[in-house]
C-alpha positions in Angstrom: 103.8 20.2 137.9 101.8 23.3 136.3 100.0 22.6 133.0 99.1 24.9 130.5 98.1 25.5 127.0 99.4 27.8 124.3 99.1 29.1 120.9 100.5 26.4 118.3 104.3 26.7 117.4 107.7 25.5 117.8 109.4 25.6 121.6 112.8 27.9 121.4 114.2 26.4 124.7 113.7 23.4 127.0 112.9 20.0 126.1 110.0 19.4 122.9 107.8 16.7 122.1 106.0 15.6 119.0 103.5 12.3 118.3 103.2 10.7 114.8 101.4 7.9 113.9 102.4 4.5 112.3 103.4 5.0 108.9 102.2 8.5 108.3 104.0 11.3 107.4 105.3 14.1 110.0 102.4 16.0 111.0 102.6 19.3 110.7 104.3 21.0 113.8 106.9 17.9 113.5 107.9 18.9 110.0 108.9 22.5 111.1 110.6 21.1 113.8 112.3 18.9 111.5 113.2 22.0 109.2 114.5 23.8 111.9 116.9 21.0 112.8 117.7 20.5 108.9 116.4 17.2 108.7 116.9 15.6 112.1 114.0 14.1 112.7 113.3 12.1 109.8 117.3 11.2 109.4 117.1 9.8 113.2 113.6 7.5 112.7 115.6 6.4 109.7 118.7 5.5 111.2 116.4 3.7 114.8 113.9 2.0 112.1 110.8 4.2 114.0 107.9 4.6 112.2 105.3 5.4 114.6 104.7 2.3 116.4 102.4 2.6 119.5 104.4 3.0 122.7 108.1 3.3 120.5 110.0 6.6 120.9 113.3 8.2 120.3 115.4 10.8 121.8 117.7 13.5 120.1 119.8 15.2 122.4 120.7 19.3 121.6 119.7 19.0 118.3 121.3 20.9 115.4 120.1 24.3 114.7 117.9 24.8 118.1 118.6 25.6 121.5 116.2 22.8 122.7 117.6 20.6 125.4 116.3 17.3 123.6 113.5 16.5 121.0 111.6 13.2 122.2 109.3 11.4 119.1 106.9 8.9 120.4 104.6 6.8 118.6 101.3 6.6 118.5 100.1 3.5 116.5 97.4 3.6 113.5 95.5 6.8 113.2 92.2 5.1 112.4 92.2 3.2 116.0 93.3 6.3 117.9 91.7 6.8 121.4 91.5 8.2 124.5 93.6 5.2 126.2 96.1 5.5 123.8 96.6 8.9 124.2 96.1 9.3 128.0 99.9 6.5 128.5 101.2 8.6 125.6 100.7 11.7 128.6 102.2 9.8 131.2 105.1 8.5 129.1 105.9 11.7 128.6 106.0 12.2 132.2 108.1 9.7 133.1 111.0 10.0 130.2 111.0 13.3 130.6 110.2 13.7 134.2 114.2 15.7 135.0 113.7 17.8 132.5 112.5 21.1 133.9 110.2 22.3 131.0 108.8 20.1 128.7 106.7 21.3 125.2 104.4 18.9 123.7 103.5 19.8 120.3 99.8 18.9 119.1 98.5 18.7 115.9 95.4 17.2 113.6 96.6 13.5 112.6 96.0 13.1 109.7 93.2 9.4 109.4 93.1 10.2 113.3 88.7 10.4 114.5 89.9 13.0 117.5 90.5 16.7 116.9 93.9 18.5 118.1 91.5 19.5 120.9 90.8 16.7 121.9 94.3 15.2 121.7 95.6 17.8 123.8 93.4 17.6 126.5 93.8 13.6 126.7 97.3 13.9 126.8 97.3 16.6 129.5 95.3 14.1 131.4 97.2 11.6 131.3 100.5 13.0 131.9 99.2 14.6 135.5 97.7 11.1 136.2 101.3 10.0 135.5 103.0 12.6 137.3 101.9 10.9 141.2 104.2 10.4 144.0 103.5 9.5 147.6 107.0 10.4 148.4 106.4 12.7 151.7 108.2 10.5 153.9 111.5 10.3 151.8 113.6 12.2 153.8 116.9 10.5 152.3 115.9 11.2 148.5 119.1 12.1 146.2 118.1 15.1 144.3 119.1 13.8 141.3 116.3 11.1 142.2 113.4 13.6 142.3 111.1 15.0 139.2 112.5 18.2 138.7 109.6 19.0 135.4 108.3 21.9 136.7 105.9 23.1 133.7 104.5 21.2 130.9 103.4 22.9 127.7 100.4 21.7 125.6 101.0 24.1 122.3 98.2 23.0 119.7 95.7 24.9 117.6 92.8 25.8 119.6 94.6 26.1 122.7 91.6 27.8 124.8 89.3 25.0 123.8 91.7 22.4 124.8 92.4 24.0 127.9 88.6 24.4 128.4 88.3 20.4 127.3 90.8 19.8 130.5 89.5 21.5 133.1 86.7 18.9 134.5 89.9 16.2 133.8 91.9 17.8 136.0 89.2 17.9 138.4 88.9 14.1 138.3 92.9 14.0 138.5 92.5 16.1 142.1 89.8 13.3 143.3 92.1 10.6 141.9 95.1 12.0 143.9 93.0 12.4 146.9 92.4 8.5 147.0 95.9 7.9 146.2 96.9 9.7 149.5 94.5 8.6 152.3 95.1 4.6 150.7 99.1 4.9 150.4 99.0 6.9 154.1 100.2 4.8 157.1 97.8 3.6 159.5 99.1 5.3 162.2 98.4 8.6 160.6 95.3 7.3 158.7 92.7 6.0 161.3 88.8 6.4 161.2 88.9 9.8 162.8 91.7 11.3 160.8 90.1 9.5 157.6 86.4 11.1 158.8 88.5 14.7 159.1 90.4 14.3 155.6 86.2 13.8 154.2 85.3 17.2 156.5 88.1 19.1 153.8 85.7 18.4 150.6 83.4 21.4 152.4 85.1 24.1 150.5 83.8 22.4 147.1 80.4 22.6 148.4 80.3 18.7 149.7 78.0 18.6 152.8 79.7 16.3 155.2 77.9 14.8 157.9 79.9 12.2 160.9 78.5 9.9 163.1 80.3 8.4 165.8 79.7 5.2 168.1 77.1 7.1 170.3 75.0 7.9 167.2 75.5 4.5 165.3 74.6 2.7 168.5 71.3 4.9 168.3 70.5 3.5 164.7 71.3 -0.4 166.0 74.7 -0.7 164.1 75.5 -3.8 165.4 77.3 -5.5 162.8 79.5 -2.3 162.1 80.2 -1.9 165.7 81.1 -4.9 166.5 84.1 -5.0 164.1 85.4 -1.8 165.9 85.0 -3.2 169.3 88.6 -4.4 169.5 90.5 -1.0 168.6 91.2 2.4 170.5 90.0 4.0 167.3 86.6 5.0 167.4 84.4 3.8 164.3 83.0 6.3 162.3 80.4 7.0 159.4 80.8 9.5 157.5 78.0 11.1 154.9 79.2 13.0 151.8 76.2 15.1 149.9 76.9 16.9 146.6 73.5 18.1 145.1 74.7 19.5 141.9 71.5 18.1 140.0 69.9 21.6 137.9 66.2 22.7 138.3 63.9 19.8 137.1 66.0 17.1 137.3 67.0 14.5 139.9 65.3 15.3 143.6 62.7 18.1 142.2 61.6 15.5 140.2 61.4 13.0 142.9 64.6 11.1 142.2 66.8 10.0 144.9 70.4 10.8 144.6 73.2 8.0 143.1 74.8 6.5 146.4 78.1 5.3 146.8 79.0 3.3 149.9 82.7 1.8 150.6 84.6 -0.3 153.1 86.6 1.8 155.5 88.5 -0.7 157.5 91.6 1.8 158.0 93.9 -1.3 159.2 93.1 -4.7 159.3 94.9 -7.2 161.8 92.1 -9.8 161.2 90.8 -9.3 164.9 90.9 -12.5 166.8 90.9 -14.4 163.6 94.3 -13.1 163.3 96.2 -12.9 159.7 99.6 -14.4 159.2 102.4 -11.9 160.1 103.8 -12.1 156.0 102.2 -8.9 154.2 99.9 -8.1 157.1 101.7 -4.5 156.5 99.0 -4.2 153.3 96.6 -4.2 155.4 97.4 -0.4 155.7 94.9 -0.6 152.5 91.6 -2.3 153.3 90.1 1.4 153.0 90.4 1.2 149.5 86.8 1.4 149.1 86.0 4.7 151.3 88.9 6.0 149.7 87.5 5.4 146.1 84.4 7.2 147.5 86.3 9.8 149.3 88.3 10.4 146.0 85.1 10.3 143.9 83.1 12.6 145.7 85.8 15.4 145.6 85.5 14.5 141.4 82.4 15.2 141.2 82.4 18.2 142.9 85.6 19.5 141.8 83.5 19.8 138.1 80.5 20.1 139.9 78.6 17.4 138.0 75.0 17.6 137.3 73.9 15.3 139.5 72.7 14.7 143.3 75.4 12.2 144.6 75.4 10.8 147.9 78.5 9.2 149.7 78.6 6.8 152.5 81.4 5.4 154.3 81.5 3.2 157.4 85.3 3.9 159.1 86.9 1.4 161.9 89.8 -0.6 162.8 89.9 -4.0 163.3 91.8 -5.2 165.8 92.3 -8.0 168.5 92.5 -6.5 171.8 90.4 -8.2 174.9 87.1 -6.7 173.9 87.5 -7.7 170.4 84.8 -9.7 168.4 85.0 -13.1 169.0 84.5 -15.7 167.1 81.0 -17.2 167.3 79.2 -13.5 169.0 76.5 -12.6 167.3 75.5 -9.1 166.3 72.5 -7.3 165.1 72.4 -5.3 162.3 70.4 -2.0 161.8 68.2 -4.2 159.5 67.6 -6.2 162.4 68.7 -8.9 161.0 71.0 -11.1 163.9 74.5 -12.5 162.4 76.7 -15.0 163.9 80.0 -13.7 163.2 82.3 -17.0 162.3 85.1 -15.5 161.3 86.2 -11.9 162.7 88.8 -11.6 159.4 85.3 -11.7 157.0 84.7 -7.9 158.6 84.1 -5.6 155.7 81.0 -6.9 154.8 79.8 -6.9 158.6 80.8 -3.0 157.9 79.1 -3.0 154.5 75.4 -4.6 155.9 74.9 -1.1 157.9 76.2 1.2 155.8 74.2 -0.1 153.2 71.0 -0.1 154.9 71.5 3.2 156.7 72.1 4.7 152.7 68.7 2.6 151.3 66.3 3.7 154.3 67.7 7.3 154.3 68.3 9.0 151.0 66.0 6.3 149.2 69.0 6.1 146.2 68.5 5.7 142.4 71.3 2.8 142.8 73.8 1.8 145.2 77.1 0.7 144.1 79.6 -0.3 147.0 83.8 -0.9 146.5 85.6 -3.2 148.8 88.8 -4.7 148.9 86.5 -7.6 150.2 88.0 -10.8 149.3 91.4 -12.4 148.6 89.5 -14.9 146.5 88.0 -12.6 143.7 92.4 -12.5 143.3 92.6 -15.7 143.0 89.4 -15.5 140.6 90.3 -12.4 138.5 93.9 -11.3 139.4 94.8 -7.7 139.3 93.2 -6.8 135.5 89.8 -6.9 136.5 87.5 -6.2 140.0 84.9 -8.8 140.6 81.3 -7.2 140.1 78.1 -8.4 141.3 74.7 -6.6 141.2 70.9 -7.3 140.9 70.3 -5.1 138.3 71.5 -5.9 134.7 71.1 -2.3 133.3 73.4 -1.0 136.0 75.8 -4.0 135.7 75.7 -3.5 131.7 76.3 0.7 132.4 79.5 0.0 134.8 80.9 -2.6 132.2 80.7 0.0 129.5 82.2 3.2 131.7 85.2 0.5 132.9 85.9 -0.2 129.2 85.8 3.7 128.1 88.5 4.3 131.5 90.2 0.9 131.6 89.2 0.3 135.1 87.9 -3.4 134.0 85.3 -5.4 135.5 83.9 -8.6 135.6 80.4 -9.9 136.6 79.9 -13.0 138.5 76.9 -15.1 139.1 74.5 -14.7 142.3 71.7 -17.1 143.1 69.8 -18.7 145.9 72.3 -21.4 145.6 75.1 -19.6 146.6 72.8 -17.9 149.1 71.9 -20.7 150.8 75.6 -20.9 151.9 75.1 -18.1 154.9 72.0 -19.8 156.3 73.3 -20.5 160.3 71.7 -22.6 162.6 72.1 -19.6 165.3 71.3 -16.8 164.1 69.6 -15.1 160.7 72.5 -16.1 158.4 76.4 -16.1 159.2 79.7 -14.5 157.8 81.5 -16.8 156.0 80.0 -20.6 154.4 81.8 -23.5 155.8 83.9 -23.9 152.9 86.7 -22.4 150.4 84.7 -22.3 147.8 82.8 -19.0 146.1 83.8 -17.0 148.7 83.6 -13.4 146.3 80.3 -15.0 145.6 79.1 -16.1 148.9 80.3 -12.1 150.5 78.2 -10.7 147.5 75.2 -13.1 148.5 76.1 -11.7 152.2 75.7 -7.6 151.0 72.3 -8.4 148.9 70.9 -8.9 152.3 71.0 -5.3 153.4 70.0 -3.8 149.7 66.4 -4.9 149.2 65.1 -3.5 146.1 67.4 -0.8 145.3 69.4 -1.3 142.0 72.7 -2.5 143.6 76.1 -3.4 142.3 79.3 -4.7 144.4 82.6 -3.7 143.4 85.5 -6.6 144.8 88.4 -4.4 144.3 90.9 -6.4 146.6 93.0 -6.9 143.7 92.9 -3.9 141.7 93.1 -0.5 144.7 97.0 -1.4 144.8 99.8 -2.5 141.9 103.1 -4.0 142.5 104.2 -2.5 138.9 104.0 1.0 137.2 102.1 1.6 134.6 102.0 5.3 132.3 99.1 6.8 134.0 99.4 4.5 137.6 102.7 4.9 139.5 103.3 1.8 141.9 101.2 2.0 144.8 97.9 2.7 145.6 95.6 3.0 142.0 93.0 4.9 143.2 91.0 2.3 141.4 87.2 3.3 140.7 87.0 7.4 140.9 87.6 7.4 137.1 85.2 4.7 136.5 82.2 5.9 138.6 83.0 9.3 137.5 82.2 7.8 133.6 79.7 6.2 134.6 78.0 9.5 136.3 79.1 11.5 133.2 77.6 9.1 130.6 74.6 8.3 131.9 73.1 10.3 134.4 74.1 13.9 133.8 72.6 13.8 130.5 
């Protein structure tokens, strides 16, 4: 789907689109299209009882005195509380109603008691509609046409129509990394394994990404024990891969002897459970405990896509974890590249085994201004949270207080839960420096998160649990079924907001 801006006026063909807001009158491109259809608009809200009501639309089909295909009036709730959420599922709303239709107008204007500019309105709208617009749909060889999107171009015409299209240009740019996670998490594991993930991170060169990859040889040089010895059981060889984007200007960030903002995620690319196998029942899912990297992966080509002021630095640690004779077992222990010695209880409680090195490798090397690391880690921060909010965990209250705010702005939520020497006393082993897993049920997001601030020292840190927000079971306006692509848009705020200032 191609979008585009243009001059403000009325469509003469195709299908046309126009907001209002509850209880005001039509707006300004509305009421000429209303003119032109001699009243159709306001006699068809009269006759459905619409007046504007957030998330509320009607449809008029070939209306009178136009050649348009359809005229669609959505809703946008009270112009005084107008925002950029509200306006991003009016986009993708769009989309989806109108998704057959092979050209679509939307027509912007100023609302009237609205705080955002036509500009502005446009932009968001564009947004959300490509966020919208998603399909993983390459393997649907069956498809009816009939079933398939057939909107080819979608029209933003709106006063100011350079400005807006100026506005959406770093958008779409976070839409490209946001699609880019949505792939590599939705792919199968057979066609996304730690080398074919490390090569889809190689394709963020042409944006001016630097991207280093360490195999096994290499790790086993830097003592990656824990990492390792979660790939062990597969095939696949692990991999970690390093993603640079130094976009920070002339007197700012490294010359002024900052590090660079790290990002590290979980890459298991498919996770059996190695010899601590996981039931058969929805062990297909699994296909998505790369959620994290792919987040990275995703957020990464972002940033570079709008080349953001900023040196950025991301880190993922790639394997498979499976349960073949030279698997993991239960009870082995394993060195990290901290040196710290782990006895590894459970070979299911992997990602963070994954997370200890690729953590340290990012703190001794690039010497970060923060660290913040995604993980579909545990099922408990599910049973904790559910699917509205990821579980977040962090020694620093400035950085947790920051990634609140920037998951507000984006509605990619998160929740902060308690860590203390309580809760850390729970990976103390009698074997070995501390263990995987406590010996009971309980706290386990909390106990994992306790696990991770071993291998952070004094870096500001934060831990992103995302087990139960990288995939939904339901669409939503601006997140198709599927893989969510979860935490590009809110570390991309976060960036934007606070550190490219």
């Amino acid at each position: 789907m191609k979008i585009s801006f243009t001059k403000s006026g009325l469509p003469a063909s195709g299908s046309a689109v126009v907001a209002i807001c509850k209880g005001s009158k039509l707006p300004h491109g509305a009421a000429a299209l209303d003119k032109a259809m001699k009243g159709g608009i306001v006699r068809a809200m009269k006759a459905a009882r619409f007046t504007g009501e957030k998330g509320k639309s009607i449809d008029i089909l070939a209306p009178a005195g136009t050649r348009l295909d359809r005229v669609r009036v959505i809703g946008l709730g009270d112009a005084k509380s107008l925002d950029e959420l509200t306006l991003q599922d009016a986009g993708g709303s769009i989309y989806r109603a109108l998704s057959r239709e092979p050209v679509v107008t939307v027509v912007v204007d100023t609302l009237p008691g609205c705080p955002l500019p036509a500009v502005s309105i446009a932009a968001e709208m564009a947004f959300g509609a490509r966020l919208g617009s998603y399909r993983f749909d390459k393997y649907l060889t069956k498809e009816k046409p009939e079933d398939k999107p057939k909107l080819k171009q979608l029209r933003i015409a709106c006063d100011g129509h350079i400005k807006a299209r100026q506005a959406y240009a770093p958008k779409d740019a976070v839409v490209d990394g946001v699609f880019m996670t949505r792939d590599v998490v939705s792919e199968p594991p057979n066609i996304i394994y730690p080398k074919s993930l490390a090569a889809e991170c190689r394709t963020l060169s042409v944006l001016g990404v630097k991207v280093e990859v360490l195999g096994r040889a290499e790790m086993q040089k830097l003592g990656m024990g824990a990492l390792l010895g979660v790939a062990q059981g597969s095939s696949q060889e692990a991999q970690l891969v390093v993603m640079q984007w130094n976009g920070a200007p002339a007197g700012r960030g490294r010359n002024r002897g900052q590090g660079p903002l790290a990002f590290i995620g979980k890459g298991v690319t498919f996770d059996t459970g190695g010899i601590s196998i996981k039931p058969a029942a929805g062990m297909w899912d699994m296909k998505w405990d790369m959620g994290g990297a792919g987040t990275v992966i995703g957020l990464m080509k972002a940033l570079a896509g709008r080349k953001a002021k900023v040196d950025a630095v991301g880190v993922v640690g790639l394997v498979e974890n499976m349960p073949d004779g030279n698997a993991q077992r239960p009870g082995d222990i394993v060195t990290a590249m901290s040196g710290t010695t782990i006895e590894v209880l459970n070979t299911d409680a992997e990602g963070r085994l994954v997370l200890a090195d690729a953590l340290w490798y990012t703190k001794e090397r690039f010497k970060p201004r923060f660290m913040v690391d995604l993980a579909t880690l545990t099922g408990a921060i599910i049973v904790a949270l559910g699917h509205e909010y990821a579980g977040m965990f962090a020694n620093n209250d400035e950085l947790s207080a920051n990634l609140t705010a920037a998951g507000k702005a984006v509605n990619e939520l998160v929740w902060r839960l308690p860590m203390s020497d309580a809760y850390d006393k729970k990976i103390k082993a009698d074997a070995a420096d501390i263990k995987n897993i406590s010996n009971g049920r309980d706290a386990g997001s909390i106990v994992a998160a306790q696990f991770l601030q071993r291998f952070v020292g004094d870096v500001p840190w934060a831990h992103l649990d995302i087990a139960g927000t990288a995939w939904s079971n339901e669409s939503k306006p601006t997140i198709p079924k599927g893989a969510t692509a979860y935490g590009v848009r809110l570390l991309d705020r976060l960036v934007a907001d606070h550190y490219e200032k």
